[in-house]
N, C-alpha and C positions, 0 to 999 in steps of 0.2 A: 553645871546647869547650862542651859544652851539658849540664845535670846528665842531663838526661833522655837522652840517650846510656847517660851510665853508670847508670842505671837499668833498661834493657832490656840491659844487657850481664850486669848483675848476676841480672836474671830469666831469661835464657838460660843462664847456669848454674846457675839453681836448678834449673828446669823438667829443661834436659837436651836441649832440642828447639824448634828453630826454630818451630814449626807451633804446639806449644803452647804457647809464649809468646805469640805472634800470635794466637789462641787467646783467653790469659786477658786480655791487654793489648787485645784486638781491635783492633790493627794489622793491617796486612800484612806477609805475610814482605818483600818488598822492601824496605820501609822497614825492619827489624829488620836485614835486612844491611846496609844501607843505612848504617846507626846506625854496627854496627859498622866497617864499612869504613873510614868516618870517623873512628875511634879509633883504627882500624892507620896510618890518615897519616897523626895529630899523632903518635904516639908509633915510628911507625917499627919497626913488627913485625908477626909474627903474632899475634894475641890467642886466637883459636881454632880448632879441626880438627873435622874429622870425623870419626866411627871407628864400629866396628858397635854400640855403643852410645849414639849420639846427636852432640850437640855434646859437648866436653870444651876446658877452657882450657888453652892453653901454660904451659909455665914464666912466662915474663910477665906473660899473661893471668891468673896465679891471682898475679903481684906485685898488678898493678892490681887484681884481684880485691878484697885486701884495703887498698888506697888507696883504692878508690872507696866502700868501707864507711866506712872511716873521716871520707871528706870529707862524704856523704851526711848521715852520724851528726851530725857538726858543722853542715849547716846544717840541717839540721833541728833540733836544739836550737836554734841562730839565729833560726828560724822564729817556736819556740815561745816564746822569750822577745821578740822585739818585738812580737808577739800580743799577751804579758801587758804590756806597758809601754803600747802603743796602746790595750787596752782595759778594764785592769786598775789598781786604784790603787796602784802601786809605783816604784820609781825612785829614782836618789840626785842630792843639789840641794844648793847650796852656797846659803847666805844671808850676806851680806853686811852688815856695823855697826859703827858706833861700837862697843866696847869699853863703855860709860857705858849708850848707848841699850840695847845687848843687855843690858845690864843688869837692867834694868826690864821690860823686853818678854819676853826669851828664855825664864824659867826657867817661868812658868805658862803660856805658848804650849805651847813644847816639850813639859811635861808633858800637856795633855791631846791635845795634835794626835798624839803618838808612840804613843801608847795606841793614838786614834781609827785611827790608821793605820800600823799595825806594818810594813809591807811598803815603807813609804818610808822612805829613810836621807836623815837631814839634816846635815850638817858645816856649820859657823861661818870667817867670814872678817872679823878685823878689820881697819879702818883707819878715813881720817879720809871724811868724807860723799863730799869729793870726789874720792876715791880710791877709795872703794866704788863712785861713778858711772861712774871709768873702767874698773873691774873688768868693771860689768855690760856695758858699752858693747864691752870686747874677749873677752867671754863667759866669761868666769873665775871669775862670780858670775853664778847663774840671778837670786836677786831681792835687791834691795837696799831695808835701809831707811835711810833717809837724812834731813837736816836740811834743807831748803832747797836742794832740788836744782835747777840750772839746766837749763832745755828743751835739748834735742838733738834731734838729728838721729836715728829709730831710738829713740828711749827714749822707753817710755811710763811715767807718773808718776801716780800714785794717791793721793790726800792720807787719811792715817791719823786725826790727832788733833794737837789743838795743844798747844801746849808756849811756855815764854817761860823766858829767862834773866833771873834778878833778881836779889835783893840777899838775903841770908840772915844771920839769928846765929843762935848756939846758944841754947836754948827757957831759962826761967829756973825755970819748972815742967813736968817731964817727963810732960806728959797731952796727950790726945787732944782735938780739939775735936768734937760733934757735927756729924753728916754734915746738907749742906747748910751752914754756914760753913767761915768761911777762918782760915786759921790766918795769922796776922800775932802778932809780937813782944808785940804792947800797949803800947807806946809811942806817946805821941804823936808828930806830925812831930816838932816841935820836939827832942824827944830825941830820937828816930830821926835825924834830922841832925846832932847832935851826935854819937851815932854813930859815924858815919861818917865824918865829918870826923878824927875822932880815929884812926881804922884802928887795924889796918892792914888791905888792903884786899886780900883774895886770892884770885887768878885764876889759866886756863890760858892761859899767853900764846898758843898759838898756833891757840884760838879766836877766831874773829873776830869773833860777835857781843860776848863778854865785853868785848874791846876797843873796839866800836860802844859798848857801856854804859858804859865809864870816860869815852869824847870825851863823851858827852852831860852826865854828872855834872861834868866839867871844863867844860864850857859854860855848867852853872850854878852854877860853881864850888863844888861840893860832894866833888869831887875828894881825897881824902886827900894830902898828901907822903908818908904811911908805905903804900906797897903791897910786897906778895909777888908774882913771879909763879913758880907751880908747871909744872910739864911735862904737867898730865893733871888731869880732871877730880876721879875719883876722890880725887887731896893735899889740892885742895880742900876737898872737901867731909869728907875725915878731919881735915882741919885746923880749919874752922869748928866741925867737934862739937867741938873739942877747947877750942873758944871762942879762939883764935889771933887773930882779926879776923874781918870780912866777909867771906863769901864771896860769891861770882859764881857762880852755879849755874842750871843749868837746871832749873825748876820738877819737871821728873820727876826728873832726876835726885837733888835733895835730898829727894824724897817718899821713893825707896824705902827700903824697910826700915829705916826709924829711928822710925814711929810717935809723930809730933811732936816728933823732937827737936831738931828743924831750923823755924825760922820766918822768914815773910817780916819783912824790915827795916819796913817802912812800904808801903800799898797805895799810897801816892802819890808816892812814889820811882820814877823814871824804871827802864823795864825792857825787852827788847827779844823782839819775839814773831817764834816759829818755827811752822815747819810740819814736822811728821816723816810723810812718804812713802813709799809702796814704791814702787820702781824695778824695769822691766826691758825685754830687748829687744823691740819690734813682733814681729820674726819669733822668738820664742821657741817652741820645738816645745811645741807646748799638747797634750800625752798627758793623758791622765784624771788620771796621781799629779800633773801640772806644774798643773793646773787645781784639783786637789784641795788644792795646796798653797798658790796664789795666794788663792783663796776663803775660804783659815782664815785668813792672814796680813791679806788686807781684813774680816772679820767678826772678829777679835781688836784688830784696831787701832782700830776705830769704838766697839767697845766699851769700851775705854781713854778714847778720845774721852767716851764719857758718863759715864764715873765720875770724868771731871774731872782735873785737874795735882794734887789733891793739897792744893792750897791756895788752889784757888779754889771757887765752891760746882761742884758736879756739873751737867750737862748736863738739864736736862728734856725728854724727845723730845717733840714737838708732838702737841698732842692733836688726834685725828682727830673731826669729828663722827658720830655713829651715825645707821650707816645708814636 
């Protein structure tokens, strides 16, 4: 069936008359009967007569009358909202995270990007990196940021800012250190290794860089006997404020919101460095809101990138020479 059927079916009841529907529509009447005839074979009736006041539609004809208003009505609101989704910045997008990562990233993202663009809806999807990758990968998740994301097939990958999993204690003076240095313990190795050595020494186990940085520490046999292993990053690092032992922590993640209360073990203490990426699929339908949304998510992560992990000094962008 063809809409445009029921649009000349709906105009020869307005009008009242063959001639002037064909007329306003500048058709031919053949083709207007045309139309309709082909309405009376899918649907198996009379649709319309004749009478000395023009056309007039049958019992049926005024059922379909008000079906084909109703179907009209509905795609033409169809119409008019993939109009606005193809060239209007609106739309709803699942983002995908660590738990830890959204942490740090989501709260001042989310608050100026929802401002900037009131007409996009954004919902959260946690897991672990490589579960956010197979999310994006079965489309479940529009973009994903992720730790060290392995290449695939179909998945395009954007590097954000780097990040490293280190070695943390609780600060022993609760201050801030001036921007451009690094905020380390103040220990020498020498005590810094004592440290550590002494643990206890607390991790998620079922992070795998943290575990990459115990085999190395046990390599150089600076290994504790006394470790903790917690379920989640978060125990951690509530645990280390709490001064419990060492923690294992990823550089952002012990930056946020403690305002030095968390310091590196020793800058010469084995550490293992990450990459945090946005992910998503090659054929991702790129509408204005999917593009609008991909563009904050790479110009807020770069920006992160330059204000540094938090404990190392901040990023200097390269200076250009004038022109």
């Amino acid at each position: 069936m063809e809409t445009n059927h029921l649009r000349y079916f709906l105009a020869i009841i307005e009008t009242g008359s063959l001639s002037a529907t064909a007329k306003k529509l500048r058709l031919s009447q053949p083709a207007l009967s045309s139309a309709v005839q082909s309405l009376e074979k899918i649907f198996g009736t009379t649709l319309l007569i004749r009478d000395h006041n023009g056309v007039v539609p049958t019992r049926t004809g005024e059922q379909l009358k008000q079906c084909a208003q109703d179907v009209l009505a509905r795609l033409d609101d169809a119409q008019a909202r993939i109009r606005r989704l193809e060239g209007g910045s609106e739309g709803t997008f699942v983002i995908g995270c660590h738990e830890s990562l959204g942490a740090y990233f989501m709260p001042e993202f989310l608050a100026s990007f929802l401002q900037a663009e009131p007409r996009i809806e954004v919902s959260l999807w946690n897991g672990t990196s490589a579960a956010v990758q197979q999310a994006v990968l079965a489309r479940t998740v529009d973009f994903g940021l992720v730790v060290n994301p392995h290449p695939a097939d179909d998945l395009v990958i954007s590097d954000l800012c780097e990040d490293a999993v280190d070695l943390f204690v609780a600060a022993t003076v609760d201050a801030t250190a001036a921007p451009g240095t690094t905020l380390d313990s103040g220990l020498d190795l020498a005590a810094a290794t004592a440290r550590l050595l002494h643990g206890p020494i607390l991790y998620a186990g079922r992070v795998y860089q943290a575990k990459d940085l115990l085999s190395q520490l046990e390599s150089r046999h600076l290994l504790s006997e006394r470790r903790i292993s917690c379920g989640d990053l978060e125990l951690v690092k509530s645990m280390t404020l709490a001064n419990v032992g060492v923690g294992v922590l990823p550089r952002r993640v012990a930056a946020y919101g403690q305002h030095g209360r968390l310091r590196r073990l020793h800058a010469e203490l084995p550490s293992y460095p990450d990459r945090i990426c946005m992910i998503y699929r090659a054929d991702l339908h790129r509408t204005r809101g999917t593009m609008a949304l991909k563009n904050a998510l790479l110009q807020y992560g770069r920006l992160l990138d330059a204000r540094g992990d938090g404990f190392t000094a901040p990023r200097v962008p390269p200076q250009r020479d004038p022109p």
